[in-house]
TORKOL-4160 file (C-alpha; in steps of 0.2 Angstrom, whole numbers, padded with zeros to 4 digits, m for minus):
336
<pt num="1" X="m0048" Y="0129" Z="0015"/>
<pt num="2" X="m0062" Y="0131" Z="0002"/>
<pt num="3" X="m0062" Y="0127" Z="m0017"/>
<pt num="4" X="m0076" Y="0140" Z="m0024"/>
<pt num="5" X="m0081" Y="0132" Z="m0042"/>
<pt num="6" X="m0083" Y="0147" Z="m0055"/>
<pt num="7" X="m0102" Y="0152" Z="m0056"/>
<pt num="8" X="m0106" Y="0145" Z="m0075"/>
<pt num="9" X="m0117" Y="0160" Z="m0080"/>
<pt num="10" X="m0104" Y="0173" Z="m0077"/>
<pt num="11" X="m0086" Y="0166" Z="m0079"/>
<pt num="12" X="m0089" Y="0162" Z="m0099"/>
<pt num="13" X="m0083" Y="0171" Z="m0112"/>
<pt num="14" X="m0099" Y="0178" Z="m0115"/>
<pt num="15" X="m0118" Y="0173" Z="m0119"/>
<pt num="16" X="m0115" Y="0164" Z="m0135"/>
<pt num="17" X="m0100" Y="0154" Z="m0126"/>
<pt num="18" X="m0112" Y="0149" Z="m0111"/>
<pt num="19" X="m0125" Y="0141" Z="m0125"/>
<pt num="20" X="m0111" Y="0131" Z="m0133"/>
<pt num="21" X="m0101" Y="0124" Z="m0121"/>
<pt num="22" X="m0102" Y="0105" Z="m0114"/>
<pt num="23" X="m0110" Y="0105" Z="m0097"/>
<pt num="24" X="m0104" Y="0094" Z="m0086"/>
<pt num="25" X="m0110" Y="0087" Z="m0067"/>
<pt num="26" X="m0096" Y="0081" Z="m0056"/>
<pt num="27" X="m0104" Y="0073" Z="m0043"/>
<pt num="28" X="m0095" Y="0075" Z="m0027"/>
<pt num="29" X="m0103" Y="0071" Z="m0007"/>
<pt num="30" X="m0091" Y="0072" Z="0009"/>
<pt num="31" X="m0076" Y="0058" Z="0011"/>
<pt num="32" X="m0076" Y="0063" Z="m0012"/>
<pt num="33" X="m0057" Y="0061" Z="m0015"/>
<pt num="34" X="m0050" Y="0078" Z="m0020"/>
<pt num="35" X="m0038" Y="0074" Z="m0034"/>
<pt num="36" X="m0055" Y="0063" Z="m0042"/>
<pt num="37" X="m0063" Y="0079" Z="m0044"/>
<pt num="38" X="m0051" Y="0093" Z="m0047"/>
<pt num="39" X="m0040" Y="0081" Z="m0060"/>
<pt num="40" X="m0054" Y="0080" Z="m0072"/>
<pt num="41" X="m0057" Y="0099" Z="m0069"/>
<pt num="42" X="m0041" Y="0104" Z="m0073"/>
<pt num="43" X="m0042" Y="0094" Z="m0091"/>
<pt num="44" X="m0059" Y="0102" Z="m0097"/>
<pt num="45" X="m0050" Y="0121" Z="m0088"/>
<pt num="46" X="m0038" Y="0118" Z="m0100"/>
<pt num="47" X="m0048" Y="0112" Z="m0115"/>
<pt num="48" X="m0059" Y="0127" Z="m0114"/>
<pt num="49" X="m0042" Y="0139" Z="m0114"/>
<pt num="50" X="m0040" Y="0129" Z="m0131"/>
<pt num="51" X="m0056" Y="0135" Z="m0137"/>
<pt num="52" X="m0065" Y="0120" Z="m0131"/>
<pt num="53" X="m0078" Y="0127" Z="m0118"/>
<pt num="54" X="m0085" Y="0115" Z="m0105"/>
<pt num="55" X="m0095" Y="0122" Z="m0092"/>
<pt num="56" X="m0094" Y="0112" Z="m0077"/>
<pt num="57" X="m0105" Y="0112" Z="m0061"/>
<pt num="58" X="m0101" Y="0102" Z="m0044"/>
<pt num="59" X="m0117" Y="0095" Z="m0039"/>
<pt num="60" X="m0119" Y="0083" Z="m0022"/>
<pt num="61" X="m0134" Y="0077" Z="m0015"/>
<pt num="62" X="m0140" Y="0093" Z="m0001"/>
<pt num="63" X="m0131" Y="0106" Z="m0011"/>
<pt num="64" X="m0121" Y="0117" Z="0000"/>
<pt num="65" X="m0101" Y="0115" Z="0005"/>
<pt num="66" X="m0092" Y="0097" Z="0005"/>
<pt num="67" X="m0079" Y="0091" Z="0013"/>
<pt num="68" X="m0066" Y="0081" Z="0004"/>
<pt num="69" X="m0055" Y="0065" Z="0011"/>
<pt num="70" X="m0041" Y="0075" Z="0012"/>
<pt num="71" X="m0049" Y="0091" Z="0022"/>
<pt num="72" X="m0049" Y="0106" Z="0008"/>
<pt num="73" X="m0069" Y="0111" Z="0005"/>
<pt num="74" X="m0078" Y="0110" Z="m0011"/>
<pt num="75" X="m0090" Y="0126" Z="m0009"/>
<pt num="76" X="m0105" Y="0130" Z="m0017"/>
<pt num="77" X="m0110" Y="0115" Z="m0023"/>
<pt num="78" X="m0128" Y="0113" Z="m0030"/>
<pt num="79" X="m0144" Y="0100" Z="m0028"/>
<pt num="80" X="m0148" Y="0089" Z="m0044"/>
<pt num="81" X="m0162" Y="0096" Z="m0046"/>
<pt num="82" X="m0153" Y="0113" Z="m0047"/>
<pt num="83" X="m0138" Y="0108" Z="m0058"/>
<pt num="84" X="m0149" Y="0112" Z="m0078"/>
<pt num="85" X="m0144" Y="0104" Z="m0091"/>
<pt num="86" X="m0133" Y="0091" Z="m0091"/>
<pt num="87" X="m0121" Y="0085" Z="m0106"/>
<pt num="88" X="m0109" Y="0074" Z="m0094"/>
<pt num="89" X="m0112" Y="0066" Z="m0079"/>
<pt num="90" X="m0095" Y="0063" Z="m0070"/>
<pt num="91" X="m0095" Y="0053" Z="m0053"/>
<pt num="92" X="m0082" Y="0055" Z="m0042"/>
<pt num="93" X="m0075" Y="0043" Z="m0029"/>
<pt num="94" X="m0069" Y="0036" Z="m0013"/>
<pt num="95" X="m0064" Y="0023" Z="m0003"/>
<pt num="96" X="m0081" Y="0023" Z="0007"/>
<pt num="97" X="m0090" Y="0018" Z="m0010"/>
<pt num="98" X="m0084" Y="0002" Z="m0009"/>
<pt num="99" X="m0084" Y="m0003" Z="0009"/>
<pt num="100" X="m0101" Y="0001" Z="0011"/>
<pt num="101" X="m0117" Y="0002" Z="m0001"/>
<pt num="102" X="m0118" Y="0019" Z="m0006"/>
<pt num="103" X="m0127" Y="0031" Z="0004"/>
<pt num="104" X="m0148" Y="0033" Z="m0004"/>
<pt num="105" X="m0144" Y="0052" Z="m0006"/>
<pt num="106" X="m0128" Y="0049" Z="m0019"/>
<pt num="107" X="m0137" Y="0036" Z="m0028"/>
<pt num="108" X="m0153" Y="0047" Z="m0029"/>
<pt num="109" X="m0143" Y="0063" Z="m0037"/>
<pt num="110" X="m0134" Y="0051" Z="m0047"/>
<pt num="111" X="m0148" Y="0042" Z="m0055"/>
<pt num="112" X="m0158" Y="0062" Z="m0057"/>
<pt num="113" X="m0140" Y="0067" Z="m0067"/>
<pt num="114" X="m0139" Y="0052" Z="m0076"/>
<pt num="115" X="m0156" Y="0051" Z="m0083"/>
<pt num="116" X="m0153" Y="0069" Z="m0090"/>
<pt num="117" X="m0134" Y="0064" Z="m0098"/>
<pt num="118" X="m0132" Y="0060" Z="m0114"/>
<pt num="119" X="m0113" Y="0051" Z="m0107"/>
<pt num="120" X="m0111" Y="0044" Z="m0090"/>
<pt num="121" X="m0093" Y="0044" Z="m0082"/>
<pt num="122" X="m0086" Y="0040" Z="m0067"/>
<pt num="123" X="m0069" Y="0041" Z="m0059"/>
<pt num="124" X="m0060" Y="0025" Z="m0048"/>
<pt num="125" X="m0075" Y="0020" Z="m0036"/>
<pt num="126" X="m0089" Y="0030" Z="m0043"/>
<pt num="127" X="m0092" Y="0013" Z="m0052"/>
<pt num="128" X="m0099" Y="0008" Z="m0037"/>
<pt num="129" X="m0114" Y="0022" Z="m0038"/>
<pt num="130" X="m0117" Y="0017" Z="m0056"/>
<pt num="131" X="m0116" Y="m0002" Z="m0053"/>
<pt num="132" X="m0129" Y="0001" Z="m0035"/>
<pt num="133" X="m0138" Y="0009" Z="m0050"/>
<pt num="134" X="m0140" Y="m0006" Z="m0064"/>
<pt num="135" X="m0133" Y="0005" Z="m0074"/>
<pt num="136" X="m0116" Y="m0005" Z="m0076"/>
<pt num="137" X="m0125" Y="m0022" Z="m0078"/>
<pt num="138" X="m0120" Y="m0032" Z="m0094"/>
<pt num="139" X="m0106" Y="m0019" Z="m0098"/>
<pt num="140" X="m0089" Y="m0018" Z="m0094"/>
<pt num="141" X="m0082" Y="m0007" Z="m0082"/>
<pt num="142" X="m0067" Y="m0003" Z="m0073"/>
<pt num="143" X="m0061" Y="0004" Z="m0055"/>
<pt num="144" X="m0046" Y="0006" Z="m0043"/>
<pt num="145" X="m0036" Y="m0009" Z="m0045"/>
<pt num="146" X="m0036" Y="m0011" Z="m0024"/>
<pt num="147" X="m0058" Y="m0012" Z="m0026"/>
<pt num="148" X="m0060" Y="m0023" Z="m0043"/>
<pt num="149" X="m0061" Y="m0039" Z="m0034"/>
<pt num="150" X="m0076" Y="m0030" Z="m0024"/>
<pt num="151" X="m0086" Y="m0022" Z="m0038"/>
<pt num="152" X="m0084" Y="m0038" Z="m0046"/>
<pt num="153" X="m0091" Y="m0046" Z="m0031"/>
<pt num="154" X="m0105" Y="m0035" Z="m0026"/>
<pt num="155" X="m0111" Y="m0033" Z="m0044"/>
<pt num="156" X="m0108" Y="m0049" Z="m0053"/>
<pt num="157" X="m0118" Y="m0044" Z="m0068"/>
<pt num="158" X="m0104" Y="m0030" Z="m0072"/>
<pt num="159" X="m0090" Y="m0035" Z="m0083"/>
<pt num="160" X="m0077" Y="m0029" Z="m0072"/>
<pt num="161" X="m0060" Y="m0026" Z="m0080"/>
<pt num="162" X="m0046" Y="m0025" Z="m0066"/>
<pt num="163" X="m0031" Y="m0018" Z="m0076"/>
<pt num="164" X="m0037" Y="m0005" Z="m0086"/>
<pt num="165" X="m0034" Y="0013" Z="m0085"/>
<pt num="166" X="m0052" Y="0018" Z="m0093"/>
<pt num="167" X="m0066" Y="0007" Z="m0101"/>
<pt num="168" X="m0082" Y="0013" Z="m0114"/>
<pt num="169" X="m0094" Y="0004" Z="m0117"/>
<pt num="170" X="m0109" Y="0013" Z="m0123"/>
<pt num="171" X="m0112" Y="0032" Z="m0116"/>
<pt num="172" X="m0102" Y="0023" Z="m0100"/>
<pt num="173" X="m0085" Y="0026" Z="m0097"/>
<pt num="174" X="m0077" Y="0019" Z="m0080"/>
<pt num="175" X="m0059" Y="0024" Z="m0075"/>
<pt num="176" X="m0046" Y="0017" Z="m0064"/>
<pt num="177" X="m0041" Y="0027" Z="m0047"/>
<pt num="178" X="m0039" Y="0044" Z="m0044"/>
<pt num="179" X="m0023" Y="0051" Z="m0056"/>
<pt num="180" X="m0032" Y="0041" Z="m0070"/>
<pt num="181" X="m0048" Y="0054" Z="m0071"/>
<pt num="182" X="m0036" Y="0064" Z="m0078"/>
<pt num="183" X="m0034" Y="0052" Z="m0092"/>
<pt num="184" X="m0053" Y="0047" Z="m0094"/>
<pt num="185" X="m0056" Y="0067" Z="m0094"/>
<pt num="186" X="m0043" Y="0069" Z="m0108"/>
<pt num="187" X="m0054" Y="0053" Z="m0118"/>
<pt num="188" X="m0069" Y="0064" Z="m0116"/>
<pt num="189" X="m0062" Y="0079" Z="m0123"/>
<pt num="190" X="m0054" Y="0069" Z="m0137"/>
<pt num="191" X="m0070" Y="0062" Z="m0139"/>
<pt num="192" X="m0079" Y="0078" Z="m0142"/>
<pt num="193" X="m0066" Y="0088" Z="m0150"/>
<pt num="194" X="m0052" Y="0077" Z="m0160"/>
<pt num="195" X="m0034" Y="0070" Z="m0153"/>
<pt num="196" X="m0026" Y="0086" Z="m0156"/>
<pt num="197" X="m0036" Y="0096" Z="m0141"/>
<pt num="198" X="m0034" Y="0082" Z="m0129"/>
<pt num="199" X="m0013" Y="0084" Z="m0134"/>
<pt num="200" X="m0014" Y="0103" Z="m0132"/>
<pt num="201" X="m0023" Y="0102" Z="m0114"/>
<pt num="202" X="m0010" Y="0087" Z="m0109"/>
<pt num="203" X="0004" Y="0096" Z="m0113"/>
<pt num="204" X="m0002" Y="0110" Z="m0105"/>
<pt num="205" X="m0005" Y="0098" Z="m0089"/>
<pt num="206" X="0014" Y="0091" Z="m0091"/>
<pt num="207" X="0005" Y="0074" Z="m0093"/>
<pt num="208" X="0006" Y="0059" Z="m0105"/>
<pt num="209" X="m0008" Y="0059" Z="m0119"/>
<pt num="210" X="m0006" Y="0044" Z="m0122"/>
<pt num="211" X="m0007" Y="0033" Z="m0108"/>
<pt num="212" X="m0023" Y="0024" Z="m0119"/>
<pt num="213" X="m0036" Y="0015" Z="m0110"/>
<pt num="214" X="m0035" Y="0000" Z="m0112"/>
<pt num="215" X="m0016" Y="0000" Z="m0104"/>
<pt num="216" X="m0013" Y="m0009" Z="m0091"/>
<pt num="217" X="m0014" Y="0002" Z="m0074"/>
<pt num="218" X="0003" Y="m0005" Z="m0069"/>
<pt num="219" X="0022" Y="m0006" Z="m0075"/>
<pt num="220" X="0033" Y="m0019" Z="m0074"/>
<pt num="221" X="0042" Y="m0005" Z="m0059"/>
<pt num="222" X="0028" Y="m0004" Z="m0051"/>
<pt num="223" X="0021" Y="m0020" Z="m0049"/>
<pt num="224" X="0037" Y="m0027" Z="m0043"/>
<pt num="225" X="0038" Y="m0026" Z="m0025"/>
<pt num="226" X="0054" Y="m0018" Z="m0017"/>
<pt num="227" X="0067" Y="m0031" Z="m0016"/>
<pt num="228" X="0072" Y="m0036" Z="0000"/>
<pt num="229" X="0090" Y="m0043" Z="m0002"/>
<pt num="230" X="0105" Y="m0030" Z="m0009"/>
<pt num="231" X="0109" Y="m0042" Z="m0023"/>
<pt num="232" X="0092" Y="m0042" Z="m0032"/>
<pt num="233" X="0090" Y="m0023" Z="m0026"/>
<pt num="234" X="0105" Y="m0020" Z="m0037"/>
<pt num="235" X="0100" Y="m0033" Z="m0052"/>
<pt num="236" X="0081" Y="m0025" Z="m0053"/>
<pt num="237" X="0089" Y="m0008" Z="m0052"/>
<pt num="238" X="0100" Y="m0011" Z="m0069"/>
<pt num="239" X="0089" Y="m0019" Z="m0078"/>
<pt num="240" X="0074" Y="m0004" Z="m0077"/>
<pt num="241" X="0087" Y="0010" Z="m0081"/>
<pt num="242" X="0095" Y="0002" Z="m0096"/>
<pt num="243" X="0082" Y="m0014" Z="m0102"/>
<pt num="244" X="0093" Y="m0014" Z="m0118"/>
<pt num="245" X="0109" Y="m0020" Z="m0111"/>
<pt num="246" X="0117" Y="m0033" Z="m0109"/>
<pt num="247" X="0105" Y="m0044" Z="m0096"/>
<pt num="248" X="0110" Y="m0062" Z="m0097"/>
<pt num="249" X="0109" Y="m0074" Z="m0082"/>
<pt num="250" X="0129" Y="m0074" Z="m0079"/>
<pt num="251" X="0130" Y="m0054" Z="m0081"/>
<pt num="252" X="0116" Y="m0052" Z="m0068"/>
<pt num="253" X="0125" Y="m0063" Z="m0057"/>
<pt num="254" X="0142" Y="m0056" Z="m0059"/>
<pt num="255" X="0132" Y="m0038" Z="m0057"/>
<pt num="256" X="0126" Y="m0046" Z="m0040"/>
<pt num="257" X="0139" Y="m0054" Z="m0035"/>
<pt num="258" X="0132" Y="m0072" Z="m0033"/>
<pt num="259" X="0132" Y="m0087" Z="m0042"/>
<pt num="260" X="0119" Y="m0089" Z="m0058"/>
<pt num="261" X="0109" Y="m0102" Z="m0046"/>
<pt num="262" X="0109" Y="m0090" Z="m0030"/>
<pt num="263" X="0100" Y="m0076" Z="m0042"/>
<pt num="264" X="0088" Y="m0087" Z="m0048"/>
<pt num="265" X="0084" Y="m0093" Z="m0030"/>
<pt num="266" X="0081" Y="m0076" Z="m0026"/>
<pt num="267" X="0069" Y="m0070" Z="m0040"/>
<pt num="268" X="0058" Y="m0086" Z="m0036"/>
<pt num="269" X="0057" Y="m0084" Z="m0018"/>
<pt num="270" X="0055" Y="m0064" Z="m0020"/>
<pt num="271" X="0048" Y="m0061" Z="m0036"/>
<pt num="272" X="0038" Y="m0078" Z="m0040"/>
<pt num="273" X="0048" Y="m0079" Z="m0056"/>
<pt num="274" X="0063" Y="m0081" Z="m0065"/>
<pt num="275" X="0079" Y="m0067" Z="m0071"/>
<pt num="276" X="0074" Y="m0071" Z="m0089"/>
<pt num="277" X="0054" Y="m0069" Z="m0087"/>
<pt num="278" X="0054" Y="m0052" Z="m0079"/>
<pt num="279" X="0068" Y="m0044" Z="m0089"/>
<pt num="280" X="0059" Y="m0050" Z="m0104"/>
<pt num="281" X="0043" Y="m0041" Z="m0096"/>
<pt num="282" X="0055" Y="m0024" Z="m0093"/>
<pt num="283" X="0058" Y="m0026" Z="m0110"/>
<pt num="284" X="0042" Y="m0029" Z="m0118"/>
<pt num="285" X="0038" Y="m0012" Z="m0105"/>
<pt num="286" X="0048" Y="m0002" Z="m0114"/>
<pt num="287" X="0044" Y="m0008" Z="m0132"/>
<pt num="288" X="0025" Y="m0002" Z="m0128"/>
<pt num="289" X="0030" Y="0015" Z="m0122"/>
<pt num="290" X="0042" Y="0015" Z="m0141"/>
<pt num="291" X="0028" Y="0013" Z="m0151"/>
<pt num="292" X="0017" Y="0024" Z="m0140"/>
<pt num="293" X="0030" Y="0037" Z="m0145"/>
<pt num="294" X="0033" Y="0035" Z="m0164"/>
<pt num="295" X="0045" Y="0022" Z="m0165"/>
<pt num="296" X="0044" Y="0007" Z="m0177"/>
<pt num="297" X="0042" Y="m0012" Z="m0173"/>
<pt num="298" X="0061" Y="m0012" Z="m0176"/>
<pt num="299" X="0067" Y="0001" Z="m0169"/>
<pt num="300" X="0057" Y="m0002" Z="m0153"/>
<pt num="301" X="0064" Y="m0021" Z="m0153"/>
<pt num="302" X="0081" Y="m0014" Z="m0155"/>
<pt num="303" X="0081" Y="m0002" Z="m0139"/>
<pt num="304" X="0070" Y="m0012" Z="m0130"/>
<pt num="305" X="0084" Y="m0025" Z="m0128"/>
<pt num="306" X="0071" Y="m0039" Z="m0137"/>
<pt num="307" X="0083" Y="m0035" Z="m0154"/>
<pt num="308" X="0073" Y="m0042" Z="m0168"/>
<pt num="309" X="0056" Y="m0039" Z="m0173"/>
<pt num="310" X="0053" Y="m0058" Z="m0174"/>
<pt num="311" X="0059" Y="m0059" Z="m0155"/>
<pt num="312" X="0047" Y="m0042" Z="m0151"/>
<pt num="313" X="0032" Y="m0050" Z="m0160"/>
<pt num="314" X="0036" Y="m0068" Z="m0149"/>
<pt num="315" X="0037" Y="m0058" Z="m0133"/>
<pt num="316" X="0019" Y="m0047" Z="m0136"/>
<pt num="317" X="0012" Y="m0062" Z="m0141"/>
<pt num="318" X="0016" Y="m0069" Z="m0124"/>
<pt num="319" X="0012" Y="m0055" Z="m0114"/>
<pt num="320" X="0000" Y="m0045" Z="m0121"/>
<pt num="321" X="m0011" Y="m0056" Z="m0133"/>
<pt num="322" X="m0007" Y="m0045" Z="m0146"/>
<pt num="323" X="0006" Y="m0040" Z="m0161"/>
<pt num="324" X="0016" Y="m0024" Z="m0160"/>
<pt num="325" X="0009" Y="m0017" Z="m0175"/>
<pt num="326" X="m0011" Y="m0021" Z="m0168"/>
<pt num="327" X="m0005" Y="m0014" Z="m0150"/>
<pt num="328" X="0000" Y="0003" Z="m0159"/>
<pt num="329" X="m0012" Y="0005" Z="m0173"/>
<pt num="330" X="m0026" Y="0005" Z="m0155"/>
<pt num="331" X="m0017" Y="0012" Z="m0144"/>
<pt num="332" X="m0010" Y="0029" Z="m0154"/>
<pt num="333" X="m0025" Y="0040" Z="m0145"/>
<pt num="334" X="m0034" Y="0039" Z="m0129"/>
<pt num="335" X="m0048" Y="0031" Z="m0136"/>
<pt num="336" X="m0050" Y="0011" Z="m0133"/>
């Protein structure tokens, strides 16, 4: 299977679109992860059928076809020194990024593409080719949850933020692994054209706008790993379809059909906490994505099972470091 980019000199709307549109250099090299490149594509495809036009060019270190992790080819792809100008650098990743140093070749085209980018980006273990490259040092960053620990390790002068779905700090912007390039591509065209394009190329994706930045790249769901006993598999169930309902300590045990003390047993042994603690994290789950949608700070305590905004401000406070009004006044957008 080859994946032939359009040719940016003919597939434009005409001469005068080709002059305007963003130009931007997706980085790619074989073992690149498919979805790290064709995610972020899909956003600026999508921007430009807004009236948005972004011209983008796959570039990798020989030129010629590349294999992806997952077998289809990216064909066509161009040198550095072929790729013109370059408004956007975007480096793609994969998981041999951060096993080993990256090979001389990725880091030379990246340095070549960055050097001519007026905003350097890269998507889960890109980081890596930026960090090799000094070019992270003294910033924050981010990357697939699964490698933090080794950027952080290998590059100890970057500010490595673990949990984040995308980071900017200057003309950088690092994003978490593989489904959040589509978020950090959606920050760049927000960036260049306003929150309203980056809606319009969302919904036309059938993805969320605003999973913001500096959201954490886990729910309470998905951190929690799968119960391994039917009476906690049942309690965890209930509680993530209806947070709001009644989940006191004697109704989870009488849902689980074990004594108030046996339940708790089992969330320490399985969870490393306690029934209260992680239903108040549900909860505190559910008010974010309330307020990410409109909802007030009393209407999002109300249905997130918190109840009252003095309880929702407590519980934020706890979790999040933050209030309920601060948390949605920075994250109504996909900026950070």
């Amino acid at each position: 299977m080859s994946l032939e980019p359009p040719d940016p000199q003919i597939r434009t709307s005409g001469i005068r679109a080709a002059r305007t549109a963003h130009r931007v250099a997706v980085l790619v090299f074989d073992g690149v992860t498919l979805l790290d490149v064709s995610g972020p594509l899909e956003v600026l495809h999508q921007a430009g059928r807004q009236g948005h036009p972004y011209l983008p060019v796959l570039v990798s270190p020989h030129g010629g076809d590349v294999t992806t992790a997952s077998g289809p080819v990216l064909a066509r792809t161009v040198r550095a020194a072929d790729a013109g100008a370059v408004d956007t650098l975007v480096v793609a990743g994969a998981d041999l990024l951060a096993e080993d140093p990256a090979d001389p070749a990725i880091l030379a085209a990246a340095a070549d593409l960055a050097g001519r980018a007026s905003r350097v980006a890269s998507v889960c273990t890109g980081a890596f080719v930026l960090a090799g490259l000094g070019l992270l040092d003294g910033r924050r960053a981010t990357t697939h949850w699964r490698h933090a620990a080794a950027l952080a390790r290998r590059h100890p002068r970057v500010r490595v933020e673990p949990d984040a779905l995308h980071v900017s700090d200057g003309r950088y912007v690092t994003s978490a692994g593989i489904s959040a390039g589509i978020d950090l591509a959606l920050a760049l065209v927000e960036d260049d054209h306003g929150a309203d394009a980056a809606r319009a190329a969302a919904r036309e994706l059938v993805v969320f706008v605003q999973r913001p930045g500096g959201q954490s790249q886990f729910s309470t769901a998905l951190a929690t790993p799968p119960p391994r006993t039917d009476p906690l598999r049942a309690v965890t169930r209930a509680v993530l379809a209806d947070p709001a309902a009644d989940h006191a300590l004697s109704a989870l045990a009488a849902l689980a059909a074990v004594s108030p003390r046996h339940l708790t047993r089992l969330f320490r042994s399985e969870l490393g906490t306690t029934p209260a603690r992680w239903v108040e994290q549900v909860r505190v789950d559910r008010a974010q994505q309330l307020l990410l949608d409109g909802r007030s700070v009393t209407a999002a305590a109300r249905l997130s099972g918190l109840g009252s905004d003095e309880t929702l401000r407590r519980a934020f406070a706890r979790h999040l470091g933050t209030t309920p009004s601060e948390y949605r006044e920075r994250f109504t957008s996909t900026r950070i």
